[in-house]
N, C-alpha and C positions, 0 to 999 in steps of 0.2 A: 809861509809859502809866498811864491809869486803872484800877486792877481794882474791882470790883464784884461784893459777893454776886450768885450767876446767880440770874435770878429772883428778883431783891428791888425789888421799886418804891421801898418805901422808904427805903432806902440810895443813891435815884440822887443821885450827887453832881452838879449838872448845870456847876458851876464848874470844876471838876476837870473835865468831861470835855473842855469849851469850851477848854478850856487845850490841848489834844490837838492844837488845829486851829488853825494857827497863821494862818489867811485869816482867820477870823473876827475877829481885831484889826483889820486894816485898816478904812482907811475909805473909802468912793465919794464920791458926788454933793456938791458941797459941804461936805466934808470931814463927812461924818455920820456914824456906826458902820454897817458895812453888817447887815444883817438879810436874812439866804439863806433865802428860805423858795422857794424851787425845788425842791426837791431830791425833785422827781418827776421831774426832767427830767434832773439828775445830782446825787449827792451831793458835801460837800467828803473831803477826803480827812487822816488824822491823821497825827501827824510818824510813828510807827509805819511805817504803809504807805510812807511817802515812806523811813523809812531804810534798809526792806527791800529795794528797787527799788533803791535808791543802791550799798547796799553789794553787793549781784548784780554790778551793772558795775565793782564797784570792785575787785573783789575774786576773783568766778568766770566774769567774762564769757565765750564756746565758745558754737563749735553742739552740738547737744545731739544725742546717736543715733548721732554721725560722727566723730569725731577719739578716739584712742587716748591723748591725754596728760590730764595731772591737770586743766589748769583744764577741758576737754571731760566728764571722770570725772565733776566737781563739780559743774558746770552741769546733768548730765542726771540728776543725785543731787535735787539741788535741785529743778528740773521736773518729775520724779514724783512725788516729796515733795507739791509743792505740788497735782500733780492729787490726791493720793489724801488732803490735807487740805479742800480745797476740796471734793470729790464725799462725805464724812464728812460734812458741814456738811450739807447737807438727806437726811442717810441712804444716800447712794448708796455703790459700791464704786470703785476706781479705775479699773477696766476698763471701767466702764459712765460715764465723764467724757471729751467731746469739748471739747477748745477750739475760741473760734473768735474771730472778729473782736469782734463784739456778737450779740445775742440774733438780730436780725433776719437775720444769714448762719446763725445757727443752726435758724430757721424756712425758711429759704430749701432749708438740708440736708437738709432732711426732704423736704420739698414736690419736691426734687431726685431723692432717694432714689424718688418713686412717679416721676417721670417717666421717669428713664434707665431703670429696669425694664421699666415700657410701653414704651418704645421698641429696647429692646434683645429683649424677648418679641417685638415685631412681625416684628423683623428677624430672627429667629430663631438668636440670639447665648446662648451660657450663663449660667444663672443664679447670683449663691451660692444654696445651698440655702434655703429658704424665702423668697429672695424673692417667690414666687407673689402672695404677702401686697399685695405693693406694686405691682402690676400691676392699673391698670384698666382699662373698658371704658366706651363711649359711653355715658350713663345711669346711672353709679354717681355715688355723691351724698359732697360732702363737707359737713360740716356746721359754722360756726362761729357765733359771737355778733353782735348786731348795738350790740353795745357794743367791739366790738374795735381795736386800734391797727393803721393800715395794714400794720405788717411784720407781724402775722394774719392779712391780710387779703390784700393784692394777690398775694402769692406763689400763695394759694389760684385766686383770678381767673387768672394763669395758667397754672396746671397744669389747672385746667379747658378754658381755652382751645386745651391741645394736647393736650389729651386725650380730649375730648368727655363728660369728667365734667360733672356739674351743681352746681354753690355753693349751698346754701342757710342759711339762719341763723335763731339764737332769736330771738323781739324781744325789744325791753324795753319795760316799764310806763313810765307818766308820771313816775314817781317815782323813774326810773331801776336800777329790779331787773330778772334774768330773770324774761319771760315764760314761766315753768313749765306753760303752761296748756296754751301751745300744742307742746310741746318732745315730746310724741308723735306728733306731724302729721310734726314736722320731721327729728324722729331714725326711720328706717325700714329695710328691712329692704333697699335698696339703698345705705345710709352704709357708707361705706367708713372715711373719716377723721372726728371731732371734733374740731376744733382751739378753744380759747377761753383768754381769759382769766382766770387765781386773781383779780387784781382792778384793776380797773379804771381806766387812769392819769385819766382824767378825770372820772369821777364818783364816784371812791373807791372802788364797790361791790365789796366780796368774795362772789364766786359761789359758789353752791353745787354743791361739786364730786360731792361723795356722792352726790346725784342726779343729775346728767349722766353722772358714769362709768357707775352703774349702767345707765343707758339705752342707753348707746354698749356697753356689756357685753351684753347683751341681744341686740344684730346683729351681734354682732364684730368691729365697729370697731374702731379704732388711736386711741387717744384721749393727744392732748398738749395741753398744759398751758404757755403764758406767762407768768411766774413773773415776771417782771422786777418788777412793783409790790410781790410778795407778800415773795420772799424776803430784802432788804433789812428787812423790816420786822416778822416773824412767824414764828415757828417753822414749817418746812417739812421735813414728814418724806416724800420720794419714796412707801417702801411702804406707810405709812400712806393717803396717798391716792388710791394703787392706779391711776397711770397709767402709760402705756408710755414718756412723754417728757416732759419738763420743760426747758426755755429759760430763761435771765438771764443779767442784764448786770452785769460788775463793778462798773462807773463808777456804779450806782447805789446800791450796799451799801459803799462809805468805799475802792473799789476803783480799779486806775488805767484810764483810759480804753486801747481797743482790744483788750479781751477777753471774750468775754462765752462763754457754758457750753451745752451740751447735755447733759446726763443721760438716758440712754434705756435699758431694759432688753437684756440682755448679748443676750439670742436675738432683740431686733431690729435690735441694731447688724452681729449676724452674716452676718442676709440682707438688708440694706441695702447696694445699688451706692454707689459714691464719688459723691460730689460734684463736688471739685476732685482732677484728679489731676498726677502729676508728681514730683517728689523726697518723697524722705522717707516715703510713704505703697507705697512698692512692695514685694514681694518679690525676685520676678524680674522681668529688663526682656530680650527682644532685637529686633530688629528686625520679627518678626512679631509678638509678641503679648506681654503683661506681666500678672503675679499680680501681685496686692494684699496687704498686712499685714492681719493681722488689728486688730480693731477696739481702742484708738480711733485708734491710726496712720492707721491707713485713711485715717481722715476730715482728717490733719493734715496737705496736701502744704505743701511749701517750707517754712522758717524756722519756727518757731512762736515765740508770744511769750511767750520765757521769761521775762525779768525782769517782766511784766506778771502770769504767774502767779506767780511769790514774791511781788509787792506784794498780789497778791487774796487769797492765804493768811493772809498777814499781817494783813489785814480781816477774816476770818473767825475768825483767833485773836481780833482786840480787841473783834470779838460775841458771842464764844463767852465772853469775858471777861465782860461786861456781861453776858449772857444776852438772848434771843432773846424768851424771855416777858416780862422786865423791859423790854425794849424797848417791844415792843408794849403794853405798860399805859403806858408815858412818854406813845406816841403818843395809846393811847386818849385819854388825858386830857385832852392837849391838842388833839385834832379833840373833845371835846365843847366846850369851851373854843372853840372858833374858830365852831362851830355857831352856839352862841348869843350870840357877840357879833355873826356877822354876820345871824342874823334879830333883831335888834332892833335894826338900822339902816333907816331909813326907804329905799326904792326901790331895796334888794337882793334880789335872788333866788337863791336857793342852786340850781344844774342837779345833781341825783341825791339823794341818799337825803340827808334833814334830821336824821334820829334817825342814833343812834351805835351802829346794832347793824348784826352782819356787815358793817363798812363801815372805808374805811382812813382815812388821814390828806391824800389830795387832796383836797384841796376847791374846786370851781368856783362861781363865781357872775356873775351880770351884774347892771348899775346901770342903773335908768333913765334912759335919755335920752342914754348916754356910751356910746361904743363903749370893747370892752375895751382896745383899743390904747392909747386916752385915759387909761384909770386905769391900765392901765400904766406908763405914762408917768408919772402923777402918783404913782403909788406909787416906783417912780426915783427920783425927784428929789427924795426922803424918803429915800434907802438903803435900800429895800424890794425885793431879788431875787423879782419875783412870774412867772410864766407866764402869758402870752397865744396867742389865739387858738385852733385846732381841736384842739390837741394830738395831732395825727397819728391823728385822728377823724372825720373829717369825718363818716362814715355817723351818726354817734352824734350830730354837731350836730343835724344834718339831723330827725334824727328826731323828735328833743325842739325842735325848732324857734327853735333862735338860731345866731347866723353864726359867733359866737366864746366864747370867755367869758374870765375874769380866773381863775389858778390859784392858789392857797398851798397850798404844802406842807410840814410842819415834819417832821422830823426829830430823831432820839435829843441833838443838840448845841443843839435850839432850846427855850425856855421861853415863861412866858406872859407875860412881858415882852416877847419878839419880838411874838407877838401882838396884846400892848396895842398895841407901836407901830403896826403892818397898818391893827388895825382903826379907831386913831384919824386914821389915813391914808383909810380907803376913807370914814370920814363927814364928810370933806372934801371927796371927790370932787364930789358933786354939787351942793353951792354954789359950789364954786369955776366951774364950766362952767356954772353959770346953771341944769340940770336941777333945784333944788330946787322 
């Protein structure tokens, strides 16, 4: 693999790194160079991760926790390893690191977590100790962003729905920021939960965390945090930013698809009811009644995916290689780059924050006169991976008032020669369909 001084912008070697990722040769559409500028939607993955993942099965494959011989020994050596490399990586400890599918079974845990408590409190069933916490009442209020990705979102709409909590949310500006203005109306002294996004897959926006916790601190709220845009892309210190959970997804950060993290502080994982229950996650079982492991087993019934955490560890070494702040300066550079070549194309419009401050590297825009599906489409048929449509946003379209938009996303393996290509693609768009 590549190494790189941590933390050196200018040492990125971007050749060298592009070599990592052996997709990036190939070619699409008409035999073109492809150009992945998705990779808000998933990242590609480097031969690193891929040999990590290979040589797990080649070599230690076992169920992990259950069999008493060496390659079982090895497999469950390897699988803690890898939680307690992974949960190092934004500051956490290993005990405080749940896997899980992706991000959104990891939102779903939590939102889980306050249900079976309310319902198990109703029925008048035992608690762990300080679940109290996670028990509502008809009228207690959860609070999320109105810039949020449905898995922040729907889980929320149902736990209200069987709960007789109430959902409410921050707005945002025209320009696509929290509306800070109004976020004391909205955080009160019935918020139970905060849930929101570090930053934002479809308008880029990085939130401001430091003032939402503080507010949610204030009425003692449980305040979590969807990490999936951020940590991929930005140094991510958990106690630095002083929340009780944190959510991401492998498959975005050079990791393999079907894993994705919950980080939560040890004394809430403790009075948090399971999720899913069944193998692996018990203590005792007998026909009347079963204890639970302690935490993060708990939360891991059936199989877990081992070899999927040795590949994700693996990702976290080859960032931790490059550094996390030389990342995010590659990014910066090239979302100001992309900024300003797409406002000085004629009948573009950038949806969320146009300047390059507290803002990530998604970038949406729509064209006059063309549906994004349309430049989608035309960006394809150049070898352009771009993202179309809501981005699993809808509330966020809705508000800023467009049905869809066109996404670029660049990433630590893409330069401003991807971009050149993008943009000299998007100011084709609109003569080509007649819009000019």
């Amino acid at each position: 693999m590549t190494l790189i001084a941590p933390d050196s912008a200018t040492a990125w070697d971007l050749s060298a790194i592009r070599a990592d990722f052996p997709i990036l040769s190939r070619t699409v559409r008409n035999d073109r160079p492809l150009v992945y500028l998705d990779n808000a939607a998933t990242s590609q993955k480097p031969t690193m991760v891929l040999d990590a993942e290979r040589r797990y099965y080649e070599t230690s494959n076992a169920a992990v926790h259950r069999g008493a011989h060496q390659l079982a020994e090895e497999a469950t050596e390897q699988y803690e390893q890898a939680r307690a490399r992974i949960a190092s990586f934004v500051g956490g400890a290993p005990d405080e690191l749940v896997f899980t599918r992706n991000a959104t079974e990891a939102l779903n845990l939590l939102s889980y977590a306050f249900l079976n408590a309310t319902v198990k409190k109703a029925a008048g069933a035992e608690l762990p100790a300080g679940a109290d916490r996670f028990v509502l009442a008809a009228g207690d209020e959860i609070v999320v962003t109105e810039m949020e990705h449905h898995a922040n979102l729907v889980p929320w709409q149902e736990l209200c729905d069987k709960t007789g909590a109430v959902l409410r949310w921050i707005g945002i500006t025209d320009d696509g920021r929290l509306d800070l203005a109004s976020m004391a109306e909205v955080i009160t002294d019935r918020t139970r939960v905060v849930s929101f996004t570090h930053q934002s897959n479809l308008l880029g926006t990085i939130n401001p965390v430091a003032e939402v916790v503080a507010a949610a601190r204030r009425v003692g709220a449980v305040v979590i945090l969807d990490a999936c845009q951020s940590v991929p892309h930005m140094p991510v210190d958990v106690l630095a930013l002083d929340i009780d959970a944190l959510t991401w997804s492998g498959h975005k950060m050079l990791g393999p698809t079907g894993i994705g993290c919950l980080w939560a502080k040890r004394e809430l994982l403790d009075a948090m009811p399971p999720f899913i229950t069944g193998g692996s996650m018990i203590e005792q079982v007998t026909m009347e009644r079963s204890t639970f492991a302690p935490p993060p087993q708990r939360f891991e019934a059936g199989v877990p995916m081992v070899a999927q955490a040795v590949g994700l560890a693996a990702a976290c070494e080859y960032l931790d290689a490059l550094g996390m702040s030389a990342v995010a300066a590659h990014e910066h550079d090239l979302t100001s780059y992309l900024l300003a070549g797409l406002e000085q194309i004629e009948g573009v419009t950038i949806i969320g924050p146009t300047n390059n401050i507290d803002r990530g590297s998604a970038v949406s825009f729509v064209v006059d006169g063309v549906h994004p599906h349309d430049v989608g489409q035309f960006l394809d048929d150049r070898g352009i991976a771009a993202r179309v449509g809501h981005h699993c946003a809808w509330p966020t379209c809705r508000r800023l008032g467009v049905p869809a938009t066109t996404r670029l996303s660049p990433y630590l393996y893409n330069g401003r020669h991807d971009l050149d290509e993008a943009l000299d693609a998007v100011r084709g768009v609109r003569p080509y369909f007649g819009a000019a």
